[in-house]
C-alpha positions as CSV (number, residue, x, y, z in Angstrom):
1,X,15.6,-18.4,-8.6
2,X,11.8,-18.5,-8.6
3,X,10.9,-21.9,-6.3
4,X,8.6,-24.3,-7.7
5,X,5.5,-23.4,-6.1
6,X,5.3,-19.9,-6.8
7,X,6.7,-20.6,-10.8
8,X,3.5,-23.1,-10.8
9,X,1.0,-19.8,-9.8
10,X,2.7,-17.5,-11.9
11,X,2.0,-20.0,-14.6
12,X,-1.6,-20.6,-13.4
13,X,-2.3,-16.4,-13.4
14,X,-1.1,-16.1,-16.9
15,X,-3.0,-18.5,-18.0
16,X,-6.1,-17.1,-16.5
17,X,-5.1,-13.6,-17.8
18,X,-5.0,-14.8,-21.1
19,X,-8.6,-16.0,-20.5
20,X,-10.1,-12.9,-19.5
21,X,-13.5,-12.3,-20.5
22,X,-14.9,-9.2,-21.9
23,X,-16.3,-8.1,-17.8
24,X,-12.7,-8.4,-17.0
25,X,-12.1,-8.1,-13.0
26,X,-9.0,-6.0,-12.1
27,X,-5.4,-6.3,-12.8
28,X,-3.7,-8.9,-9.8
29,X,-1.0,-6.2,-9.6
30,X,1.1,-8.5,-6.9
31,X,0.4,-11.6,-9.7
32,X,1.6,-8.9,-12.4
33,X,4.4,-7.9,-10.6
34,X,5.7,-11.8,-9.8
35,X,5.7,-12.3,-13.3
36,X,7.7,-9.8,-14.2
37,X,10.2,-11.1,-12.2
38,X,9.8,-14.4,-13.3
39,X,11.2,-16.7,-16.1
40,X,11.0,-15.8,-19.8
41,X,8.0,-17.7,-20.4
42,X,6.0,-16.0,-16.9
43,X,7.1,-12.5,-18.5
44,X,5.8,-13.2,-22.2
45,X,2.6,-14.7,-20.3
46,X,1.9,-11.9,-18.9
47,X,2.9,-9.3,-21.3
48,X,0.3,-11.1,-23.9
49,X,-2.7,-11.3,-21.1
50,X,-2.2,-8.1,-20.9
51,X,-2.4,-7.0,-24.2
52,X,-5.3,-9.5,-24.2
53,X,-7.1,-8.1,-21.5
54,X,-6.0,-4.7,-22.7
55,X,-10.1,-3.6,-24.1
56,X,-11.2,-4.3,-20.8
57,X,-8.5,-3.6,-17.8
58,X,-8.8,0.0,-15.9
59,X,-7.3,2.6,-16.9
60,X,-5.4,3.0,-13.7
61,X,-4.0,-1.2,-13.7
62,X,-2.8,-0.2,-17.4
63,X,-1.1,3.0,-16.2
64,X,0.3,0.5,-13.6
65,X,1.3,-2.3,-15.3
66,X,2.7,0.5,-17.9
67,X,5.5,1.4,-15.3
68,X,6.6,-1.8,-14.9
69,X,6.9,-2.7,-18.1
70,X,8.7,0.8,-18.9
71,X,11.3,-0.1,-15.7
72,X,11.6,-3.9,-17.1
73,X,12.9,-3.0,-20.7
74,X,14.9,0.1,-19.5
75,X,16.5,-2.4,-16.8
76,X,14.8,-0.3,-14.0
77,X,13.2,-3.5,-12.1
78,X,14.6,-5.3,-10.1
79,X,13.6,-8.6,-7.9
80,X,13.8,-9.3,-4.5
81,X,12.7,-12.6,-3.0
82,X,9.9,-11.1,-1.5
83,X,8.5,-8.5,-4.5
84,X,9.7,-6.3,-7.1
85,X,11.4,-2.6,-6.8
86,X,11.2,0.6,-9.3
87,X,14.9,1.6,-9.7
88,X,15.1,5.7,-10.6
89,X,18.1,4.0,-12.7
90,X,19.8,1.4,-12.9
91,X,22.3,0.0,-10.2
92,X,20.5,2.3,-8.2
93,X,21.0,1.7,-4.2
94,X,17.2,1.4,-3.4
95,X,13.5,2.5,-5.3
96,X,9.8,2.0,-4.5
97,X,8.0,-0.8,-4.1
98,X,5.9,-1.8,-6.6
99,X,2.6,-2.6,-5.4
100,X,3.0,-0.9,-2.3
101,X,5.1,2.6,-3.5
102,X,6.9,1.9,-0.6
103,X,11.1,2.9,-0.1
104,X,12.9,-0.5,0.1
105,X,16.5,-0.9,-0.2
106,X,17.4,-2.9,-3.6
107,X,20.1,-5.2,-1.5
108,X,20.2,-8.7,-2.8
109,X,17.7,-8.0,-5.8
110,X,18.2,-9.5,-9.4
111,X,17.4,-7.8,-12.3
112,X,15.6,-9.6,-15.0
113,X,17.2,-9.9,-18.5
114,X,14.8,-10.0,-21.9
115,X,15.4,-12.1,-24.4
116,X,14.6,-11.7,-27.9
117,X,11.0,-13.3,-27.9
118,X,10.0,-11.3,-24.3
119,X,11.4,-7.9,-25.4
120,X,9.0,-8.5,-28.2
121,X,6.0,-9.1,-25.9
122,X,7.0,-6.3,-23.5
123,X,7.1,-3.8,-26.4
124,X,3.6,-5.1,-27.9
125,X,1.7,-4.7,-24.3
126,X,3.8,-1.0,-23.8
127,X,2.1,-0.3,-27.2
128,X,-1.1,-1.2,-26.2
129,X,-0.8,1.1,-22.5
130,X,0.6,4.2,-24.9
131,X,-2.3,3.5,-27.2
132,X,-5.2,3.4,-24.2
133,X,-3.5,5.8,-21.3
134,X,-1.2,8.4,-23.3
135,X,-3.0,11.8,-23.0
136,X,-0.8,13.5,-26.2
137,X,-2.1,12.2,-29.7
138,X,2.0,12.0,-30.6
139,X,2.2,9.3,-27.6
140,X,-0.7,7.1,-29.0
141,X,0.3,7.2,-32.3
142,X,3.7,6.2,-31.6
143,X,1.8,3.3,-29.4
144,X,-0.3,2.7,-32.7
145,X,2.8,2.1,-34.3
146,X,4.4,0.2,-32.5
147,X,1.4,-2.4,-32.4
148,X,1.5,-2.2,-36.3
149,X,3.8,-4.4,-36.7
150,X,2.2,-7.1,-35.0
151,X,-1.2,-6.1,-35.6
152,X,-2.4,-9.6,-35.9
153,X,-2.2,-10.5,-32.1
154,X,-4.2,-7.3,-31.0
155,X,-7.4,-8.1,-29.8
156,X,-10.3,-6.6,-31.8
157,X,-11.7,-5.1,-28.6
158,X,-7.9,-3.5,-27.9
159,X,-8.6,-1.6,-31.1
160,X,-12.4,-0.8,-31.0
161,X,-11.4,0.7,-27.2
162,X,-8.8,3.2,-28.7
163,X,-11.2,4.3,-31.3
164,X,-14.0,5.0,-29.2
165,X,-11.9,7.0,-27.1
166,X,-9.8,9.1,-29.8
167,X,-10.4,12.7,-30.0
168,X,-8.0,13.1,-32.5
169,X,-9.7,12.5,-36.2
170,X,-6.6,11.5,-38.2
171,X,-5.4,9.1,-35.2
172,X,-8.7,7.8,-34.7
173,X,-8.9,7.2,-38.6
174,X,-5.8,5.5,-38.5
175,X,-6.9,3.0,-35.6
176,X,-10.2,2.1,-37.8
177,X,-8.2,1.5,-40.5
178,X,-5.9,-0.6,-38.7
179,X,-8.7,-2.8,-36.9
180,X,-10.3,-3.3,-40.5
181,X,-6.7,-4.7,-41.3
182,X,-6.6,-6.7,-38.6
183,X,-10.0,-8.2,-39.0
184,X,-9.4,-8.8,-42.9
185,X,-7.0,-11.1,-41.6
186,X,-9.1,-13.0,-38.9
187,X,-9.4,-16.4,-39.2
188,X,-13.1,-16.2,-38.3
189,X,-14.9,-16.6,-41.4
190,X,-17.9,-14.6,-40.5
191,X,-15.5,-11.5,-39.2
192,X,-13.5,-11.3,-42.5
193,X,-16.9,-10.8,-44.2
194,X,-18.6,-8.2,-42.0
195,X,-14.7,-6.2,-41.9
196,X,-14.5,-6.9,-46.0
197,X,-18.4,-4.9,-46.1
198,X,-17.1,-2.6,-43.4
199,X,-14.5,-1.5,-45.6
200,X,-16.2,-1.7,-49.2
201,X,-18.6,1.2,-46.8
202,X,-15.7,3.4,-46.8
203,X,-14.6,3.6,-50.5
204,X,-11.0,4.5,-50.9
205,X,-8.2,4.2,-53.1
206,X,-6.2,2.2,-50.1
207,X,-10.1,-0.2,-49.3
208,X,-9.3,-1.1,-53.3
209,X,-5.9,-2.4,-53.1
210,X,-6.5,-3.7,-49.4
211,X,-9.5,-5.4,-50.8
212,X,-7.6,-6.8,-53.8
213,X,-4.9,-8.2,-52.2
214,X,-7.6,-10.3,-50.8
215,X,-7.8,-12.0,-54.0
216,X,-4.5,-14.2,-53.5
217,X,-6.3,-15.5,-50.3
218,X,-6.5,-19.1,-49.9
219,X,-10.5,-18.4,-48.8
220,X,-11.3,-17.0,-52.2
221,X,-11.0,-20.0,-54.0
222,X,-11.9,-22.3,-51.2
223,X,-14.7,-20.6,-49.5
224,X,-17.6,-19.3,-52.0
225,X,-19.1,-17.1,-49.5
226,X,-16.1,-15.2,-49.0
227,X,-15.2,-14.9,-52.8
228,X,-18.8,-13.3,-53.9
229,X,-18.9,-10.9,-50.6
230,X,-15.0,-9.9,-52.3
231,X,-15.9,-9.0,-55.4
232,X,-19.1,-7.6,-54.0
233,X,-17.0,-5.2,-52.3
234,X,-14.7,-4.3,-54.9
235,X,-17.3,-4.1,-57.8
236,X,-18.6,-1.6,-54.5
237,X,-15.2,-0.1,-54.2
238,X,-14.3,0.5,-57.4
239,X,-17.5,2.4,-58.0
240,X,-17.1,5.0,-55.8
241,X,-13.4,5.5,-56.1
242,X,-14.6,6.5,-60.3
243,X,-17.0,8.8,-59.3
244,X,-14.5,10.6,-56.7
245,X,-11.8,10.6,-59.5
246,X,-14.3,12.4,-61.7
247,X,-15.5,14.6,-58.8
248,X,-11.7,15.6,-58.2
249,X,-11.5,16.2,-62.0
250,X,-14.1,19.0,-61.6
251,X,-13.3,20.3,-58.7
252,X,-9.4,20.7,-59.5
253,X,-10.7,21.7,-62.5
254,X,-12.8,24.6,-61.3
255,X,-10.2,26.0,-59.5
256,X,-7.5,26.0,-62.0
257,X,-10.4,27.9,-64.2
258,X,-11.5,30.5,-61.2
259,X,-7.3,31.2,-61.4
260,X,-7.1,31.2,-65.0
261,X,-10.7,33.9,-65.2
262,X,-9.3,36.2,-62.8
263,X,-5.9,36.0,-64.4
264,X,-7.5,37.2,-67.6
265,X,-10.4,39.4,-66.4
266,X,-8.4,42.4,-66.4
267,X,-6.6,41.5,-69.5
268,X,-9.6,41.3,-71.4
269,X,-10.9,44.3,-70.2
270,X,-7.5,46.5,-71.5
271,X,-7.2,44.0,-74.9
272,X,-10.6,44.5,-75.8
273,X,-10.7,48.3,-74.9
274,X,-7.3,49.7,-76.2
275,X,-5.8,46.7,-77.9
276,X,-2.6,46.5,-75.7
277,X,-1.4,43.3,-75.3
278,X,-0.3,43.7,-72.0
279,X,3.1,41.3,-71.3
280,X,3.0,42.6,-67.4
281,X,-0.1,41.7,-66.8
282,X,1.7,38.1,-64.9
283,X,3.7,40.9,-62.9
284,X,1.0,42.6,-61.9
285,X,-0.4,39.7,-60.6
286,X,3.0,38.9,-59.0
287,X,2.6,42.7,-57.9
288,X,-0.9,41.5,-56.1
289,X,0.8,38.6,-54.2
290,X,3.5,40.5,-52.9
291,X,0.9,43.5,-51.5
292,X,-0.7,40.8,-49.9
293,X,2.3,39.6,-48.0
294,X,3.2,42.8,-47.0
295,X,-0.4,42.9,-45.7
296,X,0.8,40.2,-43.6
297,X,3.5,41.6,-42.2
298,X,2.0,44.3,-41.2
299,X,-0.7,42.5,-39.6
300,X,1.4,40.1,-38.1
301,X,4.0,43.4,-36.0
302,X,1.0,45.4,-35.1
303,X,-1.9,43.5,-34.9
304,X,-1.1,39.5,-34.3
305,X,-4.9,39.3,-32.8
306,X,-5.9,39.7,-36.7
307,X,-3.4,37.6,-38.6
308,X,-5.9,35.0,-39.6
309,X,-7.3,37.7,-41.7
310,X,-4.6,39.3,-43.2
311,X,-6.2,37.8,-46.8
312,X,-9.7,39.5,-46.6
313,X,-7.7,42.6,-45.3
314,X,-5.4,42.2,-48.3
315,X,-7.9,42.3,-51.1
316,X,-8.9,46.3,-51.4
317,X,-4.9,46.8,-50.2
318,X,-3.9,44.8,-53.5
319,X,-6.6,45.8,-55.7
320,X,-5.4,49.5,-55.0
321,X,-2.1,49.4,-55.1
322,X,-1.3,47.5,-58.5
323,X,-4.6,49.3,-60.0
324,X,-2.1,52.5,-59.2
325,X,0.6,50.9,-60.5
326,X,-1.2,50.0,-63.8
327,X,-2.1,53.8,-64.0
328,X,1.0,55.3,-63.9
329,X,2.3,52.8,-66.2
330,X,-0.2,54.0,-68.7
331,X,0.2,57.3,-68.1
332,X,4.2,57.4,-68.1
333,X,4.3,55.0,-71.0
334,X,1.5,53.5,-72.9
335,X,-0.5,56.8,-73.8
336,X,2.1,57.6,-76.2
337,X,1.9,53.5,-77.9
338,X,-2.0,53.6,-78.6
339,X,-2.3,52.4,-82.4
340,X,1.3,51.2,-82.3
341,X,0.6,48.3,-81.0
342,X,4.2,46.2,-81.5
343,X,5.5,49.3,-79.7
344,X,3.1,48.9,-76.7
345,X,4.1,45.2,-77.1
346,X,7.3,45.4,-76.3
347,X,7.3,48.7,-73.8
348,X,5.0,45.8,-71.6
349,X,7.7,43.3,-71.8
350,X,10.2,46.2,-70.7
351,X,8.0,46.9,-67.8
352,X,7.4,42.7,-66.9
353,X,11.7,42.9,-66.5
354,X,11.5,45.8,-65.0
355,X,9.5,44.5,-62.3
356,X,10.4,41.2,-62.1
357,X,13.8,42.9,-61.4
358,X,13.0,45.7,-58.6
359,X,11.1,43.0,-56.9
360,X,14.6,40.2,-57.0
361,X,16.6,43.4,-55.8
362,X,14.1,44.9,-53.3
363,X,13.0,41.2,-51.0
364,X,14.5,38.9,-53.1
365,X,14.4,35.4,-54.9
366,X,13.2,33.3,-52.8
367,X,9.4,31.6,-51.7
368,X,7.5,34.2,-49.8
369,X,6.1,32.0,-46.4
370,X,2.4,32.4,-45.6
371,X,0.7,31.7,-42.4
372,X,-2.7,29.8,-43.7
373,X,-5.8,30.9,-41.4
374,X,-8.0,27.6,-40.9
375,X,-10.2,28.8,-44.0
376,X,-8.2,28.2,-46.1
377,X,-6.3,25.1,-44.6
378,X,-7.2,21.3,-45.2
379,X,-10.1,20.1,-46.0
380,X,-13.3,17.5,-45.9
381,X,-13.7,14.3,-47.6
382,X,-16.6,14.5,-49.6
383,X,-16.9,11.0,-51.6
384,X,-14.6,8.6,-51.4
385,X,-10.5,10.2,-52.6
386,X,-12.5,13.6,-53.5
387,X,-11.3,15.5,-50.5
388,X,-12.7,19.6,-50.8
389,X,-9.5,21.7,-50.2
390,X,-10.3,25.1,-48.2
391,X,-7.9,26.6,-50.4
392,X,-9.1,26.2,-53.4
393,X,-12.8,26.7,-52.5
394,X,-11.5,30.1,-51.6
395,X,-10.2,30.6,-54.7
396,X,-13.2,29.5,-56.4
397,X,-15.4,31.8,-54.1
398,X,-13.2,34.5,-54.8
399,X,-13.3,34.6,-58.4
400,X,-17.0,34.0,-58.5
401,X,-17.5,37.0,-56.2
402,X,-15.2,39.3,-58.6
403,X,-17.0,37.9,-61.6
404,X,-20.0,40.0,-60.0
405,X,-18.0,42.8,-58.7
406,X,-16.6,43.4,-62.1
407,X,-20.3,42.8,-64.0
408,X,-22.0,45.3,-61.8
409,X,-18.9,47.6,-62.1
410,X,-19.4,47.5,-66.2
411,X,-23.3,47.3,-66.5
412,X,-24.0,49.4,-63.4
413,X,-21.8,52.6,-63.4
414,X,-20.7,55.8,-65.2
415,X,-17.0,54.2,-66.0
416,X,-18.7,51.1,-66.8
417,X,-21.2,52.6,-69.3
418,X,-18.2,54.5,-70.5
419,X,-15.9,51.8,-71.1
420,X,-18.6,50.0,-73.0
421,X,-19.2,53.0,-75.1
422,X,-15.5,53.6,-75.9
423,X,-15.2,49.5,-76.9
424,X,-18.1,49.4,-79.5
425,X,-16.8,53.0,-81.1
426,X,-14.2,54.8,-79.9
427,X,-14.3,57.6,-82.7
428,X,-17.8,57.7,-81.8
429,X,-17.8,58.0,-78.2
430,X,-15.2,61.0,-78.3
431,X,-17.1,62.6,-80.5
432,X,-19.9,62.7,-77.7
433,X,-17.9,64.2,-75.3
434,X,-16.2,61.4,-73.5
435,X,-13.1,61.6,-72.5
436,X,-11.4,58.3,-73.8
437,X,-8.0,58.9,-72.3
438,X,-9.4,59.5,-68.8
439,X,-11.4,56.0,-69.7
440,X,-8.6,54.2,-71.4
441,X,-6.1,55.4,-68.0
442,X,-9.1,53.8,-65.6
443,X,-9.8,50.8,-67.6
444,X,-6.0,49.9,-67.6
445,X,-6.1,50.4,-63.9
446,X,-9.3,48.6,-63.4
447,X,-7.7,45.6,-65.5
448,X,-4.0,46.2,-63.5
449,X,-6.3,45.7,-60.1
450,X,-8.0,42.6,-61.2
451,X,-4.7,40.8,-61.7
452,X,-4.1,42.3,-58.2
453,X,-6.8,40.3,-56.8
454,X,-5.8,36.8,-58.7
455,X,-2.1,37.4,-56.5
456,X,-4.3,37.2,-53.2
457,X,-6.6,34.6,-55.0
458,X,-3.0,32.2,-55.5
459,X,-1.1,32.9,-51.9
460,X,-2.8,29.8,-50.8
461,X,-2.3,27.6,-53.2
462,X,0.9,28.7,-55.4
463,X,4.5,29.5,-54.8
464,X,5.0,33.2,-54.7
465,X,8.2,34.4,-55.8
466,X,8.9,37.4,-58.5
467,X,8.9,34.7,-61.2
468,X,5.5,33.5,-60.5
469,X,3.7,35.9,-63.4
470,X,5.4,34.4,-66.2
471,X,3.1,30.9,-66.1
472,X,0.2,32.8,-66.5
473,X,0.5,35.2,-69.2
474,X,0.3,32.7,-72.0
475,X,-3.1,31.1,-70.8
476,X,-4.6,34.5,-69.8
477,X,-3.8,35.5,-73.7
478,X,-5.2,31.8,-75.0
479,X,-8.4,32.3,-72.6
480,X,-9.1,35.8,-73.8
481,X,-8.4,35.3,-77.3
482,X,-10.7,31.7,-77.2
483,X,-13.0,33.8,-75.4
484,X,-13.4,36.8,-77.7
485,X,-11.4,40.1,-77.3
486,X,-13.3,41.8,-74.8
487,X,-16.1,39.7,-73.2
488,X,-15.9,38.8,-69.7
489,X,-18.5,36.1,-70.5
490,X,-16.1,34.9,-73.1
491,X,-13.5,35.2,-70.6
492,X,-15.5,32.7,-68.2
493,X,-16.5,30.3,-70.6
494,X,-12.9,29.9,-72.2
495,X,-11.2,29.7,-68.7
496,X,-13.8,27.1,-67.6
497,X,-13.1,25.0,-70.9
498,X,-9.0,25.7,-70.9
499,X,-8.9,25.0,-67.1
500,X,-11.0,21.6,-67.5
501,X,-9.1,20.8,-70.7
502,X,-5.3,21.1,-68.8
503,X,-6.3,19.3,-65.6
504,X,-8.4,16.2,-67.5
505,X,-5.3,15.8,-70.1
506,X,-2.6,16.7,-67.3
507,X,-2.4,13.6,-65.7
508,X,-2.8,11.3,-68.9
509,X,0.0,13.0,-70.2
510,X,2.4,15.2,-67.9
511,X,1.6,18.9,-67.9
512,X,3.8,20.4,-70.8
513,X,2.0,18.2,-72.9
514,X,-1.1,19.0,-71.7
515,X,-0.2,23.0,-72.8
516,X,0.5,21.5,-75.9
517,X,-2.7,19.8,-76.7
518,X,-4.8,22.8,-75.4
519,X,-3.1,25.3,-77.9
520,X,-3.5,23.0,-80.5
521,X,-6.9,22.9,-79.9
522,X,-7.3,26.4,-79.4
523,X,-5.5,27.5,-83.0
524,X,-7.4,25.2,-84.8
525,X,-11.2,26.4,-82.9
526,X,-9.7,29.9,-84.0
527,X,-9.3,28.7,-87.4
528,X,-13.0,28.2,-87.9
529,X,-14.2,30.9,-86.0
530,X,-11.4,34.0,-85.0
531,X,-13.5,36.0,-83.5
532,X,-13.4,33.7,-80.6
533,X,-16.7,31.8,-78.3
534,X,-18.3,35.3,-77.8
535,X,-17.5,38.5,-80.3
536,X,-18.6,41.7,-78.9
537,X,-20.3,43.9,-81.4
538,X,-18.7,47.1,-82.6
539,X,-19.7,49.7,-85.1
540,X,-17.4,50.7,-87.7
């Protein structure tokens, strides 16, 4: 039993704790200590001074008073008449003083009990030592969290402390959002203000509903300098959070489009030269994927120094191997469809099962697992929810660079020159000389490796599995069809519009409609104008 007198001091200190200024002098650790050991209302004293004096205390006095507070809930303290011991456990014979560190035997010692109300304290100042003193960004957030749920009695200065000190950028995001919270609900009239401006500064989807739920406050009715500095911020708010919506559009947009183009590159190239609707053109795409896992692999047993770049390693590995693939299949098979063209039709269906098949029986079913290098992994915010994925700027990147590739290969070289020539007039061409087998077997190859290099272009961002083809054949045919049978600008400018058109209508409504609506559209733009956006010329 704590006599009198020394339950008077203990009182007396806590109540000067809890009136620390912001030049706060060191932690009394003997005062600390006594408390501890104290009544219920001496321990919930000084379990709230310290969370008060929390923004300005030592980092060493909070690492102190952290072990005590760890031994008091774990029922490691105990209390002699004449201090307080750290127990290595409890019932322990002896532990270390713990002021002094010194070895005392724990003979005649009580041990304190917590109630409801003090274990509630305790836990609030241990959440506040985790949040200042933890050195892992785990530890502090499960400090953070534990203050969360009595974020109204941290002190502001608790909070602005952590921030400034947080080298992590999600944690420290997570603190700033949490001290806006807590000053939103300040009863200072001129703090609720300056926090409601602070977060109409950082727009967000969470600032709008925060800031709305401000709206049911007794001050907006009450307090006119309140209400207008609210709907200041959410007029504010709601602003930016539009234009980030619509920047999002585009962006997601873009990407779907860079997909859809490269997707449909190579088919245009081998629908508008021979006029084979190729059905494997999604495997060979699935084909392109699957080279660039192996890539991976390979990387990842021989050379685990240069796994970050096992995508830029992949891309002449993919582009090779399913442009060979694409060659033999025209030379085994299609060669003897041309001018048949429901015969080539289905022979490329054959060949889709075929490989969907070897590919089930050969690795199997299942989600192939990338490791994603940090260019292609998160992000930035940009403006307000609009956050730029790595990923899909890659893809966009990507396809923009093999937009040029593919231009300079068609305007600039001999096979180019000589696909050209064999598109416009094929009767014509072999009657010059050319040989328009040799040029039909590269072009298909030349398509076959472009849908090679939209598998690497989708191993960040999309499942790869031997079923993964099949959900882009259909808009590869509407892009290069809306496009115009064999123009890679009409390829661009159709995946751009398709592309745009399925991620504005997507989320309005759900993503087989959106399919819907886009083919509609398409057949009934085709109505008017069959030829597609861009008709190449041809002499008959």
């Amino acid at each position: 039993m704590v006599d009198p007198i020394r339950r008077a001091l203990l009182a007396l200190w806590c109540l000067a704790l809890l009136a620390i200024p912001a030049s706060a002098a060191p932690l009394d650790r003997t005062m600390f200590a006594g408390s501890l050991c104290g009544d219920g209302a001496a321990q919930v004293g000084a379990a709230e001074g310290l969370v008060r004096a929390g923004g300005d205390l030592p980092a060493d006095d909070l690492a102190f008073a952290g072990r005590l507070l760890g031994a008091l809930a774990e029922r490691r303290l105990t209390c002699p008449p004449d201090g307080a011991l750290l127990l290595e456990g409890p019932n322990a014979a002896g532990g270390q003083d713990a002021v002094t560190g010194a070895r005392r035997p724990s003979a005649e010692a009580r041990a304190p009990v917590l109630g409801l109300r003090q274990r509630a304290a305790v836990e609030t100042a241990r959440g506040v030592v985790a949040l200042l003193t933890e050195e892992t960004p785990a530890a502090r957030s499960a400090g953070l969290a534990v203050l969360e749920r009595r974020i109204a009695t941290v002190p502001a200065a608790v909070l602005d402390r952590a921030r400034n000190a947080e080298t992590d950028a999600a944690l420290k995001g997570t603190i700033a959002g949490l001290a806006q919270a807590a000053a939103l609900s300040s009863p200072d009239p001129t703090r609720r203000r300056a926090a409601i401006a602070a977060v109409a500064a950082s727009p967000s989807g969470a600032a709008a509903a925060r800031l709305a739920a401000l709206k049911g406050d007794p001050a907006y009715g009450s307090d006119p300098a309140f209400r207008a500095a609210l709907d200041a911020g959410l007029a504010k708010v709601g602003r930016a959070v539009t234009i980030g919506d619509g920047l999002a559009i585009l962006y997601n947009g873009l990407s779907f489009a860079s997909i859809l183009f490269m997707a449909a590159a190579g088919l245009a190239i081998i629908f508008g030269l021979m006029g084979v609707i190729n059905l494997a053109q999604g495997e060979f795409i699935m084909l392109g994927a699957y080279a660039t896992y192996g890539v991976q692999e390979v990387l990842r047993r021989f050379a685990p120094a240069l796994l970050d770049f096992y995508l830029v390693a992949a891309i002449p590995v993919a582009f090779l191997a399913v442009a060979l693939v694409g060659i033999v299949v025209e030379a085994l098979i299609l060669r003897h469809l041309y001018r048949r063209p429901l015969m080539s039709l289905l022979a490329t269906w054959a060949v889709s099962l075929f490989l969907v098949n070897l590919v089930r029986v050969t690795v199997g079913t299942q989600n192939l697992q990338f490791a994603m290098p940090a260019y292609v992994s998160g992000g930035v915010p940009l403006y307000a929810d609009f956050v730029v994925t790595w990923n899909r700027l890659f893809a966009i990147g990507f396809a923009a660079a093999t937009l040029v590739l593919t231009l300079l290969i068609l305007r600039r070289t001999p096979l180019g020159l000589d696909i050209r020539a064999v598109t416009q007039n094929r009767d014509m061409a072999a009657c010059l000389g050319l040989p328009t087998r040799r040029v039909d077997r590269l072009a298909f190859g030349l398509g076959s490796g472009l849908a090679g290099l939209a598998g690497v272009a989708l191993c960040p961002i999309y499942s790869v599995n031997p079923g993964m083809g099949s959900g882009f054949i259909v808009d590869s045919f509407m892009v290069v069809v809306l496009g115009g049978v064999g123009s890679l600008a009409g390829t661009l400018v159709a995946a751009l519009g398709v592309g745009g058109a399925n991620v504005l209508i997507e989320p309005i409504s759900g993503a087989v409609a959106a399919k819907v609506i886009v083919l509609i559209g398409i057949i009934l733009f085709l109505q008017r104008r069959p030829e597609g956006l861009f008709a190449v010329r041809r002499r008959r």
